[in-house]
Structures are given as C-alpha cells and as structure tokens.
N, C-alpha and C positions, 0 to 999 in steps of 0.2 A: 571526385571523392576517391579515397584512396582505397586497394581494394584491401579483402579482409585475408588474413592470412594468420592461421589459425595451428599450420604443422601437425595436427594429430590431437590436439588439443580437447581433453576430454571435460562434462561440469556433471559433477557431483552437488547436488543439494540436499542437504541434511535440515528435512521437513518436521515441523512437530503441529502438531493439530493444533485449530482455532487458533492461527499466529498469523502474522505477515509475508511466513512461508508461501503461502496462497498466490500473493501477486506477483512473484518470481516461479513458481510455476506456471502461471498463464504466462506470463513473460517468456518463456521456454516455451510453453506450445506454441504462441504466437510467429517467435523466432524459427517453429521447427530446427533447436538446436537438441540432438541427442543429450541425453542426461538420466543421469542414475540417481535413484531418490535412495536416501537413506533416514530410514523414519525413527521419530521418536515421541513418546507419547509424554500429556500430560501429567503431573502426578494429582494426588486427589483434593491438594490446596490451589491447582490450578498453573506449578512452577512448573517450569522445563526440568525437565531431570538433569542429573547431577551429571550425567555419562556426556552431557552435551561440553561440557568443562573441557573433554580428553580431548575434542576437537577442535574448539579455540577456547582458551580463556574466559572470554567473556561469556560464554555457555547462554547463548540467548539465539534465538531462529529469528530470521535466517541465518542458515549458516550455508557457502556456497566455496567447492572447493577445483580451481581448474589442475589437473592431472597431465603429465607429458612422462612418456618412457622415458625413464632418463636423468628426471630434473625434478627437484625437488615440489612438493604439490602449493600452492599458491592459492592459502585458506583467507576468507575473508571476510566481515560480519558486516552489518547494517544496511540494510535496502535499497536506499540512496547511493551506498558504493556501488553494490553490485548489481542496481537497473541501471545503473552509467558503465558498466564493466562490459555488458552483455550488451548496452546497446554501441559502445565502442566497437566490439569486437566481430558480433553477429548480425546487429540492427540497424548501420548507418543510417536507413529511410526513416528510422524513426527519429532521426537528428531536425530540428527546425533549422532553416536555413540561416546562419548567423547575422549575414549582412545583403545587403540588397547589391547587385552588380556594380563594381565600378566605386562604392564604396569600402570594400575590403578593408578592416585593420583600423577601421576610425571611431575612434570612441564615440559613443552618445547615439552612433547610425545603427544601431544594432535592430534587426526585424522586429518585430511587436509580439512573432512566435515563437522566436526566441527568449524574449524575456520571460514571456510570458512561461515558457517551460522550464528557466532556471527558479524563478521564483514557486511553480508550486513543489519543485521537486526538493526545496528548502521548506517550504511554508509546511509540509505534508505532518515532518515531524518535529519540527521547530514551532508552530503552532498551534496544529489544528491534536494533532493527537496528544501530547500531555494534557489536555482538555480532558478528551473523552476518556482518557487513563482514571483520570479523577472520579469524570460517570462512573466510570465500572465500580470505583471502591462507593461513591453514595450508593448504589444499587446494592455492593453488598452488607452495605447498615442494614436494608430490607430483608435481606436475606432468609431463607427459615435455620441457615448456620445460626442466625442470630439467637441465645435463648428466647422463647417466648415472650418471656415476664418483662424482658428490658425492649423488645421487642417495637413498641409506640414509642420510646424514645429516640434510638436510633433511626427510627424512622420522620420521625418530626423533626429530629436534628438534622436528617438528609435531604428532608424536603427545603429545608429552611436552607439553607446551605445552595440546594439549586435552584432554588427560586431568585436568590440576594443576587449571587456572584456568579457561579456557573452558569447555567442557563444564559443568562444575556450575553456573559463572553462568548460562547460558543454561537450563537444565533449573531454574533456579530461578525466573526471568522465565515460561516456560512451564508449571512447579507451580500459581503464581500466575494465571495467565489460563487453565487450566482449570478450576482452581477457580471463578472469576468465570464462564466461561462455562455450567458444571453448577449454578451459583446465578441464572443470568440471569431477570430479574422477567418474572412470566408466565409463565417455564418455556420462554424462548425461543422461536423455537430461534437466534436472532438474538443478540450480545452485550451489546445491551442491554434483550431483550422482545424481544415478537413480530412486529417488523417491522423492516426497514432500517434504519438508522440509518447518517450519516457515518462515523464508527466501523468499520462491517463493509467500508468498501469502505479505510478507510484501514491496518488491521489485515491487510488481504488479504495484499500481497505479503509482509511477513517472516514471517507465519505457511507459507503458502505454500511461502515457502523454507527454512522449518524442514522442512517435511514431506519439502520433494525432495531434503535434504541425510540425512535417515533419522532426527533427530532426534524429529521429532512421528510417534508410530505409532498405530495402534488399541490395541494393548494397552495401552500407556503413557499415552496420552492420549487416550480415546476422545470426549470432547465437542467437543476441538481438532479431531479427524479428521470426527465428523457435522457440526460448523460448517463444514470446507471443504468436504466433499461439498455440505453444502447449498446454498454459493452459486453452487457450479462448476454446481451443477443447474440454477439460473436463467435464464431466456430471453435474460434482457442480457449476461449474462456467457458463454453462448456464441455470442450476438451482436457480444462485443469480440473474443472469438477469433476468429470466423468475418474479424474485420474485420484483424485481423494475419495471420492470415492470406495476405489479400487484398494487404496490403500490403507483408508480407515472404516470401513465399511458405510461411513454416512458423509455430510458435507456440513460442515459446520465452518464457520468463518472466523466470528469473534463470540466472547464471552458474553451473556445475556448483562442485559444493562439497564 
C-alpha cells in the first residue's frame, strides 16, 4: 500500500444542518484528520443558503475544501467524491482489498468486498436516496405548512402515492441491502466484512433515515437495525455528534419524514 503523503495538506468542510455533511464529519473523526468546519444554516423553507453558491456553484452540502500554502484550494462537492478523496488520501485501511493474491489485474477476480463496496457507495445515492427524497415531499403534503382546509387531501393523495408506488420500491432497495448485509464476508458486522469500509460511512445517512422515517425496524429488518446500532456505537461517530452538537447546539440528522 502506498504511503499517504499529504505535504501540509489542510480540509475545510463547509457543514450545513440536517444534510449529508454528517457522514463526512464522522468520516474525519474517524480518520482523525484535522479539519475546519465552516458552518451554514438552514434557511426556513429548509434550502441551503444562497452564500453556499460563493463556494461552489452548485451550493449544495457537502461541500469539502483541501488547502496547501501556496496552491490554489481544491473545492469539491458530492459525498461519493469526497468519502473516495479522504479515504484515498487519509483511509487506505478503509480500502477492501481489490483482488485475491496472485490474481492481480484480472477481470471477473475481483474480492466480494470489493464489489461489494463499489456497489453501495454508487447504490447510496443512485438509488436508495432519490426514494426517500420523495418521502420527505409526501411527509410534507402532511405538513401543518399545509393549509388546514386542503389538509385530508394532500394527505390522502400522500398516502395513496406511498402505499401504490413508494413504499414497495423502497422496501425493495431495503429487502436487498439486508440481505447483503446478513451475507456480509466474515460475518460482518460491517457491510462489506469486518471492518470499515467507505461504504458504511457512505450508506449511513439514507439508511439512517430509513430508520427515522419507521421504514427500517428490528423486526423487519434486524441486520439493517444492528448495522446502525453498530456504527452509532462507535467512538467517532459519537465524536461527530458530540461536534454538531458543538456547532449547532443539537444533533439533528435528516428532515422529519
């Protein structure tokens, strides 16, 4: 493994509440890599503020920014880059190991935790979360934003809505990734084997918010439910809490759904 070599290398994360900022700060305490939070709140329709635009374009959290005296700063957005950035740079053990000995370079040989980790950290927001994006807006048909009076409508049309369509696709994305996780190599308790992988920290939040929405329970899905017990157990993970915390005075994760 090649070693890490970093020069002075500083990360900036520019945090905003209830986002996916969350699992890139545990991702950084985990790492014990130094890092400067640069926060940003909410606004009262629940959008990132406009100031998050100055720092990249697409003005959307996370946003993670690596620093060197010298040389221009190296800003970057979406989760999946940057838990592949940090775990290049900071994490190699959280790499699965690609191929078995003696196999190197061959197509088709590739580990089982390997796939296994390139696939969820594609599946994370390629399929499981545009789902539960969708939860969030049927929950706010319910909403009391809603006027009263139209009130049983919007809400019978959100019912109807996740009972047809939603609902079973989501329970079908989550059939699937407990199965994967009651088959994990090793026996887990990790989703790809017995140790971290990018993967568990990028799988975090819509699993997560499967579970706060009532969708993932212990009866229904009891490997889904000891995989989140497990990582919420973790010393870094309630090290990132401990640090929102600090920073927004409560810990809030995702939007109510």
């Amino acid at each position: 493994m090649a070693a890490v070599k970093n020069h002075g290398a500083k990360v900036i994360l520019y945090w905003l509440n209830e986002s996916r900022s969350h699992r890139i700060l545990w991702l950084l305490e985990e790492l014990k890599v130094p890092y400067e939070v640069k926060v940003f709140k909410r606004s009262k329709q629940a959008l990132a503020p406009p100031e998050m635009k100055e720092i990249h374009p697409i003005g959307k959290a996370p946003i993670m920014a690596i620093t060197r005296e010298g040389r221009k700063d190296l800003v970057m957005v979406e989760s999946g880059l940057i838990i592949e950035y940090l775990v290049d740079h900071w994490g190699p053990q959280l790499k699965p190991r690609r191929y078995p000995e003696g196999q190197e370079g061959q197509a088709g040989d590739e580990t089982e935790s390997y796939m296994r980790d390139r696939w969820f950290m594609h599946a994370s927001e390629g399929s499981l979360m545009p789902l539960l994006v969708f939860k969030i807006l049927t929950a706010a048909m319910r909403s009391k934003n809603v006027p009263f009076l139209v009130r049983p409508i919007t809400s019978l049309i959100a019912g109807k809505i996740e009972s047809t369509a939603l609902h079973p696709r989501i329970h079908e994305q989550l059939e699937y990734i407990e199965g994967l996780a009651k088959t994990a190599p090793s026996g887990g308790p990790y989703l790809c084997g017995n140790s971290l992988t990018g993967s568990d920290f990028m799988m975090s939040y819509p699993l997560q918010g499967a579970q706060q929405s009532g969708l993932i329970t212990k009866e229904r899905y009891p490997c889904l439910s000891g995989w989140i017990a497990n990582i919420e157990a973790l010393p870094s993970y309630h090290a990132a809490v401990e640090k929102t915390k600090e920073i927004d005075g409560k810990f809030g994760l995702f939007p109510e759904m």
